[in-house]
C-alpha positions in Angstrom: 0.0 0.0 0.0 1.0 3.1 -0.3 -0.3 7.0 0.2 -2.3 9.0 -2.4 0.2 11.0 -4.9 -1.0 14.7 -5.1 -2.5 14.6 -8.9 -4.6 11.2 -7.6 -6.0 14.0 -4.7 -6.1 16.4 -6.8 -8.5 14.5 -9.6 -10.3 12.7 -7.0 -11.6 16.4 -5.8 -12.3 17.4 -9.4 -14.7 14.1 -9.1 -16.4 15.2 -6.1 -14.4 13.7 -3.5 -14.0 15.0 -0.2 -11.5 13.8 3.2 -11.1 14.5 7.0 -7.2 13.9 5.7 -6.2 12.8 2.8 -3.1 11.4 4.4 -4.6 8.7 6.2 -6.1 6.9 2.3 -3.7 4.0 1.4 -4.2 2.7 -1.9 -2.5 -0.6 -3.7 0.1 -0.4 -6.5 -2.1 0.2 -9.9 -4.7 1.9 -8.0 -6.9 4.5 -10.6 -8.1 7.6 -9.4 -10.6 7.4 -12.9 -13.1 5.3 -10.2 -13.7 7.1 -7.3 -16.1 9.5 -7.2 -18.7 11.7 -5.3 -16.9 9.8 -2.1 -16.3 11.7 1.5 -13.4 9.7 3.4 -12.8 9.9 7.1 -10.9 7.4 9.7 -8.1 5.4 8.2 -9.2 4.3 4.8 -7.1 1.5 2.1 -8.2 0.5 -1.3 -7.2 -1.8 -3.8 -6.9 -2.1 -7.3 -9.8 -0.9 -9.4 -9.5 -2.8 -12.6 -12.4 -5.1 -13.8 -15.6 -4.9 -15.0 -18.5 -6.5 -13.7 -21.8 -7.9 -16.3 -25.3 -7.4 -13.9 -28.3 -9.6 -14.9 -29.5 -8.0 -18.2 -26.2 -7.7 -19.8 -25.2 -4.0 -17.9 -21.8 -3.8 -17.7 -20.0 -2.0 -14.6 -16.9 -0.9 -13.6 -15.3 -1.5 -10.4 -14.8 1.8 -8.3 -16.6 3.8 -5.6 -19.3 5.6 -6.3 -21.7 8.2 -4.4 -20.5 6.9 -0.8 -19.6 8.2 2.6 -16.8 5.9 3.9 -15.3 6.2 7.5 -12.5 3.6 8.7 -12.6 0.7 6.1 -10.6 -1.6 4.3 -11.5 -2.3 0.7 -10.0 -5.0 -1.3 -9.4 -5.4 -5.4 -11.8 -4.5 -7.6 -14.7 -4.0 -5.1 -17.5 -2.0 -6.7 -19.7 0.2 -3.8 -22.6 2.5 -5.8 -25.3 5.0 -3.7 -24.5 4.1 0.1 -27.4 7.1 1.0 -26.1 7.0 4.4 -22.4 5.8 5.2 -20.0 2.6 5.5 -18.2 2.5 8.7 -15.9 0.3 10.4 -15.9 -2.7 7.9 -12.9 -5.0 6.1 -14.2 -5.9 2.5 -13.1 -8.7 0.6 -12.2 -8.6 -3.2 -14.7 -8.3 -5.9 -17.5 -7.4 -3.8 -20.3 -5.1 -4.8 -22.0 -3.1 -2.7 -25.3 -1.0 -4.5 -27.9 1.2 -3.1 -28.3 0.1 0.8 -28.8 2.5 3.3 -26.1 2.0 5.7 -23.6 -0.6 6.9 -22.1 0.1 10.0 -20.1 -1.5 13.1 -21.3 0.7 16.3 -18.4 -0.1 19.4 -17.3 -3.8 19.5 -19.5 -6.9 18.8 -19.3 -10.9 18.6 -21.6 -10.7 15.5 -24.3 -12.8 17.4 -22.0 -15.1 19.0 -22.9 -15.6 22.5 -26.3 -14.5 22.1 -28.4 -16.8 24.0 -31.6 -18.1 22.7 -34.5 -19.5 25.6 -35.3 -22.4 23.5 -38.4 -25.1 24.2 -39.7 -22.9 27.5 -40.2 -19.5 27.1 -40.1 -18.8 30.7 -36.4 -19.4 30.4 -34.2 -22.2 32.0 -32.6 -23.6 28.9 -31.1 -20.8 27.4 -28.5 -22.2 24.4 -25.4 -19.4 23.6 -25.3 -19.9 20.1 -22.2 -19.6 18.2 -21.0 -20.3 14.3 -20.0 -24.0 14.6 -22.8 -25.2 16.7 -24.0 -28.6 16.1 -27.5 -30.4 17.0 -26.0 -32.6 19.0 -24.1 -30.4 21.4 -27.6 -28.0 21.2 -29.0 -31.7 22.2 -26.7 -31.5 25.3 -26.8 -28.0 26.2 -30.6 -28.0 26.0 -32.1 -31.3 27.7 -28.9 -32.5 30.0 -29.5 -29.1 32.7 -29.8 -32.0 35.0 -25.7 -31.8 34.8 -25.3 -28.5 35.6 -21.2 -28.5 36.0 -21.1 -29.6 32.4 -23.7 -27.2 31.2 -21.3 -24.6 32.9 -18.3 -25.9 31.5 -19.6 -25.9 27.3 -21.4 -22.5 27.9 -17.6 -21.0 29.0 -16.1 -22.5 25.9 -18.7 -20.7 23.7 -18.7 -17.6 25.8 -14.8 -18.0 25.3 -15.2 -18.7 21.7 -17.2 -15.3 21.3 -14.8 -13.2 23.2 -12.4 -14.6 20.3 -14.7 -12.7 17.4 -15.3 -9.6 19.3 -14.0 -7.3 17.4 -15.1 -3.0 16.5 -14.4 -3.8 12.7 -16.9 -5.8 10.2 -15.8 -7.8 7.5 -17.6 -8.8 4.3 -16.1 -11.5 2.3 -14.8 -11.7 -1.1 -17.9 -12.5 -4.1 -20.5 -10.9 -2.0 -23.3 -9.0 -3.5 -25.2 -6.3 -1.2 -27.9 -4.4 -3.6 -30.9 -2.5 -2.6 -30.8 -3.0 1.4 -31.7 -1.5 4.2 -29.7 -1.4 7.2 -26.7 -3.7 7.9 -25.5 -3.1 11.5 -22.6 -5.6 13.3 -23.2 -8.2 10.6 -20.2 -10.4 9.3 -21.0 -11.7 6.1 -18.6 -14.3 4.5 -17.8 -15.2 1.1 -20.0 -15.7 -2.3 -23.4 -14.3 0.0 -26.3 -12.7 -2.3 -28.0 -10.4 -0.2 -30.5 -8.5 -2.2 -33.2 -6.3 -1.2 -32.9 -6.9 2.6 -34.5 -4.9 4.7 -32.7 -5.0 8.6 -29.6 -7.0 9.5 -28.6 -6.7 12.8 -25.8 -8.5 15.5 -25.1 -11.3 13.4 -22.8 -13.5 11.4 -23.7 -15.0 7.6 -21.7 -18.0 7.3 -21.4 -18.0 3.2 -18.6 -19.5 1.6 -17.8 -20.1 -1.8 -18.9 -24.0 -1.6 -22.4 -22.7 -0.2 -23.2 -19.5 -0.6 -26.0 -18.3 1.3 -29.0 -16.1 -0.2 -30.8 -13.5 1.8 -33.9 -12.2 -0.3 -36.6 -8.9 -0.4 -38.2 -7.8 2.9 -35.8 -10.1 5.1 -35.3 -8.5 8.7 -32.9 -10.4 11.0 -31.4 -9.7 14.3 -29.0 -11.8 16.9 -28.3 -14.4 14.6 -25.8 -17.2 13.1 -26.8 -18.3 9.8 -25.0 -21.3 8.0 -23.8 -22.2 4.7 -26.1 -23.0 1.9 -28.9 -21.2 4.0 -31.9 -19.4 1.8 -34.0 -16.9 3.7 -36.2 -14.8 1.3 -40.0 -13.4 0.7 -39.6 -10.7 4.0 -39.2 -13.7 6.3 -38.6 -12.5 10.0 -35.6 -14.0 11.8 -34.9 -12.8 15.5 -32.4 -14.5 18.2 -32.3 -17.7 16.2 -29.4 -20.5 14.9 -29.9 -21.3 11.2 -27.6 -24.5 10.3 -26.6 -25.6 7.1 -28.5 -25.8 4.1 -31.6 -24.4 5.9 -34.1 -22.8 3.5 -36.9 -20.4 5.0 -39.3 -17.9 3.1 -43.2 -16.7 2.3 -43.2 -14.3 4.9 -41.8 -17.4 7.7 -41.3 -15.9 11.7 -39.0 -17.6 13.7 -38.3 -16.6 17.0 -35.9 -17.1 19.7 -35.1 -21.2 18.1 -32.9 -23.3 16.8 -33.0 -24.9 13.1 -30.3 -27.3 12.0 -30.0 -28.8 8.8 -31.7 -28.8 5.8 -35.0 -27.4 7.8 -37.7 -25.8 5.8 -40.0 -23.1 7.2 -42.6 -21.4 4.9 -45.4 -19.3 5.4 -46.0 -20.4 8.6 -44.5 -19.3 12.6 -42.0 -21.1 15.2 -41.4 -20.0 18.7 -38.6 -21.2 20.8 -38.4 -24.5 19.3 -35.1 -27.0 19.2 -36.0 -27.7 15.1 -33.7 -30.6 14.2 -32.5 -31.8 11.0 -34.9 -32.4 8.3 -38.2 -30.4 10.3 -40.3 -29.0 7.8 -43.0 -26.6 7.9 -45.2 -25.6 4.7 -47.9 -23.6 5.8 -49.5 -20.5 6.8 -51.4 -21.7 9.4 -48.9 -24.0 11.0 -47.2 -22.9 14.6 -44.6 -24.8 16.6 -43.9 -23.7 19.6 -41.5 -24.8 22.5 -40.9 -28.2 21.1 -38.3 -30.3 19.8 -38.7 -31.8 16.5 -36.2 -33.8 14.0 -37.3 -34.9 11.0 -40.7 -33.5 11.3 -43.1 -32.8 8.1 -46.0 -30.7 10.0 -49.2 -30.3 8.1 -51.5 -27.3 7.6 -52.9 -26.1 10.8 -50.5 -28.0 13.3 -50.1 -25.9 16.7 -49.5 -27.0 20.1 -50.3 -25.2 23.4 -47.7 -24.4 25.9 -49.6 -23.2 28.4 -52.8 -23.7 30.5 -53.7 -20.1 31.9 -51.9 -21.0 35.3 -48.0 -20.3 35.3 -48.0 -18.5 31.7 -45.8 -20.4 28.8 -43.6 -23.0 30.7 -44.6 -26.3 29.4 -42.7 -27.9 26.4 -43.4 -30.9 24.3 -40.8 -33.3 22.3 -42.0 -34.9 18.8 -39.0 -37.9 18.6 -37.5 -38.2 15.2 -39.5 -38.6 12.3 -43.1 -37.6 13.5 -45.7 -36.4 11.2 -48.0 -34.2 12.2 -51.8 -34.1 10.0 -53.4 -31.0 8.9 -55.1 -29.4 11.6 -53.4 -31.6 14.4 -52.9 -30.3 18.1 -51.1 -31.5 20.7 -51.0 -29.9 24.0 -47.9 -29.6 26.3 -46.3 -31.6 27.6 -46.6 -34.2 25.9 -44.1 -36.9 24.1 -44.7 -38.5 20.7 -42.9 -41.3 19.6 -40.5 -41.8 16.8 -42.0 -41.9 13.2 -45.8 -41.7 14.7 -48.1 -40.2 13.1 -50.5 -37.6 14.7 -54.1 -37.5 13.6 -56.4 -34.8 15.2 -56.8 -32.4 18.5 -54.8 -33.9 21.8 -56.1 -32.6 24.2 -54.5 -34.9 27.0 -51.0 -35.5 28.3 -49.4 -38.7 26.9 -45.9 -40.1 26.3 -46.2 -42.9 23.5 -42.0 -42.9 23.0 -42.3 -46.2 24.2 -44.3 -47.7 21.5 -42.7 -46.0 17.8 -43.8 -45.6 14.5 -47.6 -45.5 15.7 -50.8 -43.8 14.7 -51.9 -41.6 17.5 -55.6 -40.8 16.1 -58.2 -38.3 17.6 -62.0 -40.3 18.1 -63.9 -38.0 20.1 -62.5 -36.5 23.0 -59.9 -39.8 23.1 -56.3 -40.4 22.0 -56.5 -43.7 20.3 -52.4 -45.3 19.5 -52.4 -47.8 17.0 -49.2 -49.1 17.9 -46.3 -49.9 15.1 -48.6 -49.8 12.3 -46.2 -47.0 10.2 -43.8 -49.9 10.1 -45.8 -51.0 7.3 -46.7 -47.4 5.7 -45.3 -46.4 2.2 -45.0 -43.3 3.4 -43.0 -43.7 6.4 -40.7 -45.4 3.7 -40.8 -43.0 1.2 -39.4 -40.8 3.5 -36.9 -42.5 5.0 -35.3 -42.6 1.5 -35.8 -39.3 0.3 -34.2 -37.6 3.3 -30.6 -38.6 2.0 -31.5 -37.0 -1.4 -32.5 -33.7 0.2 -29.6 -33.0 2.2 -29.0 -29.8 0.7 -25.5 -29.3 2.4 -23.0 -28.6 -0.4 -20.1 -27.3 2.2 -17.6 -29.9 2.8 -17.6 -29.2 6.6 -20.8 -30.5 7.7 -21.4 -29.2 11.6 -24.2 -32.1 11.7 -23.5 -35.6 11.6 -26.9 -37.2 10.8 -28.0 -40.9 10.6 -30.7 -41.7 8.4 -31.5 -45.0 9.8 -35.1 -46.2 10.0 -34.5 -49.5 11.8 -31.1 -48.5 14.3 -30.6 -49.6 18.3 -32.2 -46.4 19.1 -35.6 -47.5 17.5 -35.2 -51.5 17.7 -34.7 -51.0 21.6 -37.7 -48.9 21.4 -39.4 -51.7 19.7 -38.5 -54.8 22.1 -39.2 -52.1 25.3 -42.8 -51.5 23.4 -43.9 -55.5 22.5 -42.7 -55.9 26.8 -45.0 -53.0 27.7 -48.3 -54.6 25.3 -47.9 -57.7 26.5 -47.7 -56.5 30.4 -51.3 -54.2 29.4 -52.7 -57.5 28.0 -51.7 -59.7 31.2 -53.3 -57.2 33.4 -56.0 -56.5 31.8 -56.7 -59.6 30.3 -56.7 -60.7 27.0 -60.7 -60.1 25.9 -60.7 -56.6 27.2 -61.5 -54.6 24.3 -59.9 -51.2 24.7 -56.8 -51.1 26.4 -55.7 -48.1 28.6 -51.8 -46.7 28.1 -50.7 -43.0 28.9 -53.7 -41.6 28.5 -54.3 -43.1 25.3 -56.4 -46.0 24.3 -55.5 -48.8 22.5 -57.8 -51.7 20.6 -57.3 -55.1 21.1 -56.9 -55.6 17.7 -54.7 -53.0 17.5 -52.6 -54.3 20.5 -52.1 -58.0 18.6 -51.2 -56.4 15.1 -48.7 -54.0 17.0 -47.2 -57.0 18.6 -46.6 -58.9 15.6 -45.3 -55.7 13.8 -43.0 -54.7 16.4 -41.4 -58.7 16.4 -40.8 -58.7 12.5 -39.5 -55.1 12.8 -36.9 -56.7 15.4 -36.1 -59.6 13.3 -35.8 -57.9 9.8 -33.3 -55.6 12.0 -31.2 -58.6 13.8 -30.9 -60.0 10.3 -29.8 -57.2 8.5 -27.2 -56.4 10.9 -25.8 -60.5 10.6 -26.3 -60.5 7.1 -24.6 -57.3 7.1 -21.4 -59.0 8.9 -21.6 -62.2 7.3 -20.8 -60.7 4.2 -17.6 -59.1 5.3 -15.5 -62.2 5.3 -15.1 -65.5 3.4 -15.7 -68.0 6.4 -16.4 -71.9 5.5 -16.6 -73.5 9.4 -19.0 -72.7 12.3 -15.2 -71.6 14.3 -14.8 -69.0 11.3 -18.2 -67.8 11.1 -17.9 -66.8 15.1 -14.3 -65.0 14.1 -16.4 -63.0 11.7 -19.2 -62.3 14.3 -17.1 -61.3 16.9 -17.4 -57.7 17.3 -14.5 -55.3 16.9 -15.5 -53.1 20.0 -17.0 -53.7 23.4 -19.1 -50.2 23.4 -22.5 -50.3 22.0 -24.2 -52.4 24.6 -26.9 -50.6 27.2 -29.2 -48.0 25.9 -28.8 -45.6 22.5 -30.1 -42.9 21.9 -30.6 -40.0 18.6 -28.8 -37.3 20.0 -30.7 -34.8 17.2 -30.1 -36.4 14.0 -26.6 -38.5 15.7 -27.9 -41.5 17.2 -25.2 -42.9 19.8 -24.6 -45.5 22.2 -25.5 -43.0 25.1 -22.4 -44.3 26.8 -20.3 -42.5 24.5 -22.5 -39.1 25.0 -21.8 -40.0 29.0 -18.2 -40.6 28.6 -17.8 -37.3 26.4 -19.3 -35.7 29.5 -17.3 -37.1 31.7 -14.1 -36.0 30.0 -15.5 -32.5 29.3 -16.1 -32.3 33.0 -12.8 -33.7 33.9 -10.9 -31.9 31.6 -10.0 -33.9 29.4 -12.1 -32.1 26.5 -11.4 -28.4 26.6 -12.2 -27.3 23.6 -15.3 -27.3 21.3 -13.0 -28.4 18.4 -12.5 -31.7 20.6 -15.8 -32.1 21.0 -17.2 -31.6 17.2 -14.6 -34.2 17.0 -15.5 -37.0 19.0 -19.5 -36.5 17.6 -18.0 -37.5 13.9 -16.0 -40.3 15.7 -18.9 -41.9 17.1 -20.8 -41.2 13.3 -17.9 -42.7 11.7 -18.0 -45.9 14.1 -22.1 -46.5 14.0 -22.0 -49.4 12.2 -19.1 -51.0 14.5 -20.9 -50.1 17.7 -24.4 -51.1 16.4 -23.1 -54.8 16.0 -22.1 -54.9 19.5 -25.0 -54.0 20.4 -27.3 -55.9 17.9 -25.3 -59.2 19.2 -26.4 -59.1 22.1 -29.3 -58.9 21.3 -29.0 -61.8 18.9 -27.7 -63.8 22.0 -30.6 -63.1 24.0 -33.1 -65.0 20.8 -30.2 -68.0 21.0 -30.3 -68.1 24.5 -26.8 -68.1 24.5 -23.3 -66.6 24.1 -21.7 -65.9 20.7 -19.1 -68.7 21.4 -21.7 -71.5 21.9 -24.4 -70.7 19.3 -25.0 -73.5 17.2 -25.1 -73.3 12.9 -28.5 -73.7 13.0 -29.7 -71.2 15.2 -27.9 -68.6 13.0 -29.5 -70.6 10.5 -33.1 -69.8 12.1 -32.3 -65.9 12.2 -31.0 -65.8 8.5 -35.0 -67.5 7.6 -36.8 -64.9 10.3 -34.8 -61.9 8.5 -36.2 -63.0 5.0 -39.9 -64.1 5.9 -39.8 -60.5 7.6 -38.7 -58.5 4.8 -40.5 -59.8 2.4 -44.0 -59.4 5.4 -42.7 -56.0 5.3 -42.3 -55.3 1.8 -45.6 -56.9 0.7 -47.3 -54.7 3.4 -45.9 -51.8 2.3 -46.7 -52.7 -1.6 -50.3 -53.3 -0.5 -50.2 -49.6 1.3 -49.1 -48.4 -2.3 -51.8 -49.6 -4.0 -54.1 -47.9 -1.8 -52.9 -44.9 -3.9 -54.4 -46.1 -7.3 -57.8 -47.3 -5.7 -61.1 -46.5 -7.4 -61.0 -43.6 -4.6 -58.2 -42.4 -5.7 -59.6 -41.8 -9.0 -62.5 -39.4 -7.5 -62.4 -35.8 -9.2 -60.3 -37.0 -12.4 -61.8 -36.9 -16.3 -64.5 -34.3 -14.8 -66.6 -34.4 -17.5 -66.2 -37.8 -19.1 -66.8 -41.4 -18.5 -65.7 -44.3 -15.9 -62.9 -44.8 -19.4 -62.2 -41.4 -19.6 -61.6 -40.7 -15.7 -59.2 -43.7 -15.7 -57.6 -42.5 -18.7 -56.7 -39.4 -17.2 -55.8 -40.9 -13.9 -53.1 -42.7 -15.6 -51.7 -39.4 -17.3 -51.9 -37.9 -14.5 -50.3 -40.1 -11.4 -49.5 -43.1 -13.8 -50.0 -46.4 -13.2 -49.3 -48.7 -10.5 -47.4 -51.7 -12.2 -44.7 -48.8 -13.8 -44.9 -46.5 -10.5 -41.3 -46.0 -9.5 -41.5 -46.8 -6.1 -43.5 -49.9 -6.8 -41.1 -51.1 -8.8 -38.4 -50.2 -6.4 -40.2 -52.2 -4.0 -40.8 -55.2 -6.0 -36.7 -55.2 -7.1 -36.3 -54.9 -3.0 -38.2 -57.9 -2.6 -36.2 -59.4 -5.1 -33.0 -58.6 -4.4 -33.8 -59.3 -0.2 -34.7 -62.9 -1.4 -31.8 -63.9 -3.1 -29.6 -62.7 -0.9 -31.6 -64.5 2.0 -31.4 -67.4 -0.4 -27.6 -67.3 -0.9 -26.7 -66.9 2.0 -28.7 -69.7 4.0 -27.5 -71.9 1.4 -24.1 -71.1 1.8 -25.2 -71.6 5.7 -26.3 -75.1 4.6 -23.3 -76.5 3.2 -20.8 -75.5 6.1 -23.5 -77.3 7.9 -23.9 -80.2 5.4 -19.6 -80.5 5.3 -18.1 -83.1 8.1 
């Protein structure tokens, strides 16, 4: 860098340039006074090179420079191109190539953490779980830091790294990546704004920190108004959404007018039209409509329908009740639930709760509305094509495109967290059966009802669930090794660690032996952990080691249906598990065809070929959703079914002949 020469001063005046002192502008080597106009300088003030030309949507050509600006103690890097600041830029480091058009101001006032620290009263609004939020917060450590205050030395502890982490970005001057594009804001006050962000037409961002980079840009649209914030890369927040005291993780999209306030979304959530309130949103929640309000809950892969709202409180202490939805809940259109409440993992809510229940217990269930009762049809979303659909479209929506993914998410329908959830539910309907007896007719479970037919079906659901998921675990191992003896085959099936046994659970999109979760604890508390670095890194260790951890665990499990110990199970009775996993796949799979077809009932043809005949409405029908013998998720599930029963077939006859060989 180097000072202004006296013609450069001397033309920049002729161009309507004023300064406190010209003395205190630096500029780079090839700097040109030809782009800098109509500018008042104060406070120290450095510019790069002004060289290239920028092409705007439309074809409009422009040339780097500054243009119609008040500037006061900033830092401008090559080829930046700032046009009609009406009020002034302060305080503010800007990367190169960045273009800066009509906003109104863009200031750092004293020294800020650009919304680190902030803390956000998540799930009760009456305070009590208060999360600082900070840029490289995860679910899982939000998990932690929200429903563990029953630990409060550790609590302590991870809130002093993130207050410590904070203190590290407190700083009096902004800085605005290289790539951005700011046109046609408002106000941008103590915002940091990394690389490659589009923010266009904004109207108020205030104390926070856009998290853009040039793998995942993020895109801020018309109207938006944000405050005490951390927004991710790969986030989208457009249409005059309203974001206040709120984390937005990666590849987050919000917009049509949204309002979110005082929560917590982590990846790849969707909020439109509709309203949050202190909720923990994890991965995969999604909200698509206007009339739609969450409020101080926790949700993970949620898909909310129209109308969905919960009540936190019940005219007595104010707001201070809260509500968990476990992963993969559904919620129908107009459904209501009111706190506290608990709804099991991958159930289905039908209708106006107006009780208290907790149906974790007893997972992928129907919780349906019949009067002024909660009936729970236990385990019948095992067999629902939606419940499958969705598990296999969640990987293909992951719209994270930065290599650093904060979130380590498992998208495991059938995992120890659910199975144990499983063999803990078929205990609980048999004990309701024993003590009511087996020709009652409506059972009675958390405030909930439950048929007697419903009870039996659930029971026989819940045991194939448990036996397609022992078998694909084996079959999973079995296929790792050549083995040809009984001694070879229990090499194999020895595991290759000792942790996985006990209780799991899905630490928010992570799901964990919650050993591990403990032992992290205990080292964070010991001080053995002492940074939040450490800690991102043991979540991806026990990620990268699910598959290891969940064989320890689904041997023993295995070893309880022997009834016995790995090193004295017999061929056969592996034999036996091998023949359960296939006869329950296939049960599965032929359920959930049969759900399918449901979809292309006459029913379903109701309000198609309006004016024609029976022929006609079935013609257009099948132009419009197809047919059922070419629909491709019938005919994914029908090459499922066939590839599931030659592998069962292979492998119990390669069983067979180590058992036929002397």
């Amino acid at each position: 860098m180097r000072r202004l020469e006296d013609k450069e001063v001397k033309q920049l005046k002729e161009q309507g340039c004023t300064a406190e002192d010209w003395g205190k502008i630096q500029v780079a080597e090839g700097f040109s006074a030809d782009y800098v106009s109509e500018v008042h300088f104060s406070g120290d003030v450095t510019i790069g090179r002004l060289d290239k030309e920028y092409v705007l949507p439309g074809g409009f050509t422009v040339h780097s420079g500054i243009y119609k600006a008040v500037i006061h103690n900033c830092e401008f890097g090559d080829n930046v191109h700032i046009y009609n600041v009406h009020n002034y830029i302060a305080n503010y480091r800007i990367g190169n190539n960045t273009c800066i058009e009509n906003v109104n101001s863009l200031v750092v006032d004293g020294t800020t953490t650009f919304g680190n620290g902030v803390r956000v009263p998540v799930m009760n609004e009456g305070g009590g779980r208060e999360i600082p939020i900070f840029d490289g917060l995860s679910a899982h450590l939000a998990y932690i830091l929200t429903l563990y205050r029953h630990l409060p030395h550790i609590i302590e502890c991870l809130t002093k790294m993130i207050d410590d982490y904070a203190e590290s970005q407190r700083s009096a001057m902004g800085y605005i990546g290289n790539d951005v594009r700011i046109i046609n804001c408002g106000s941008l006050k103590n915002v940091r704004i990394g690389d490659n962000a589009n923010i266009g037409g904004a109207s108020v961002l205030k104390n926070g920190s856009v998290n853009s980079n040039k793998y995942a840009p993020v895109k801020i649209g018309s109207g938006v108004k944000c405050d005490d914030f951390i927004i991710c890369s790969g986030v989208s927040i457009t249409d005059s959404t309203l974001v206040s005291r709120c984390f937005i993780g990666q590849g987050c999209e919000m917009g049509k007018h949204y309002s979110a306030l005082e929560s917590l979304f982590f990846s790849n959530c969707q909020g439109m039209h509709g309203e949050a309130t202190a909720i923990f949103a994890g991965p995969y929640t999604v909200t698509h409509h206007k009339s739609t309000l969450l409020i101080a809950g926790m949700f993970s892969f949620l898909n909310a329908g129209s109308g969905s709202n919960q009540s936190n409180h019940m005219y007595k202490l104010g707001p201070i009740h809260q509500g968990i939805a476990e992963r993969g809940a559904k919620t129908t259109s107009d459904s209501y639930l009111l706190w506290p409440a608990k709804v099991g993992a991958f159930t289905l809510v039908m209708g106006r709760h107006t009780k208290h229940f907790d149906t974790s217990a007893l997972p992928f269930s129907y919780l349906i509305e019949n009067a002024t009762e909660s009936y729970l049809v236990p385990a019948v979303n095992l067999r629902s094509v939606g419940t499958i659909r969705d598990a296999r479209k969640w990987p293909k929506r992951d719209n994270r495109k930065d290599p650093n993914k904060i979130d380590r998410i498992n998208y495991n329908l059938l995992s120890p967290y659910t199975i144990q959830k499983m063999w803990h539910g078929r205990d609980i309907l048999c004990e309701i059966r024993k003590l009511s007896g087996e020709g009652t007719e409506v059972y009675s479970y958390q405030n909930c009802k439950i048929r007697n037919s419903s009870l039996k079906k659930g029971l026989e659901l819940y045991d194939t669930g448990i036996k397609k998921f022992l078998g694909n675990s084996l079959i999973s191992r079995l296929s790792k090794a050549e083995w040809n003896s009984i001694d070879e085959i229990k090499e194999v099936l020895t595991p290759d660690s000792e942790i996985g046994l006990g209780e799991w659970i899905d630490c928010s999109g992570l799901i964990a032996p919650k050993s591990e979760i403990m032992r992290l604890l205990n080292d964070i508390e010991e001080g053995r952990v002492r940074t939040l670095d450490e800690i991102q890194e043991r979540f991806i260790l026990m990620h990268e080691n699910y598959y290891s951890y969940e064989w320890t665990w689904a041997l023993n499990r295995l070893e309880q249906v022997w009834g016995t110990e790995l090193k004295d199970v017999e061929l056969d009775d592996i034999i036996r598990s091998v023949s359960d996993w296939k006869r329950a796949v296939l049960d599965l799979d032929h359920l959930v065809y049969e759900d399918a077809k449901k979809e292309f009932s006459l029913n379903a043809h109701t309000g198609f070929g309006i004016d024609g005949d029976d022929v006609e409405n079935s013609l257009d029908f099948e132009n419009v959703r197809g047919r059922f013998e070419s629909n491709s998720f019938v005919l994914e599930v029908l090459e499922h079914i066939k590839r599931k029963s030659q592998l069962g077939d292979d492998m119990l006859a390669k069983l067979l002949k180590v058992r036929a060989e002397p």
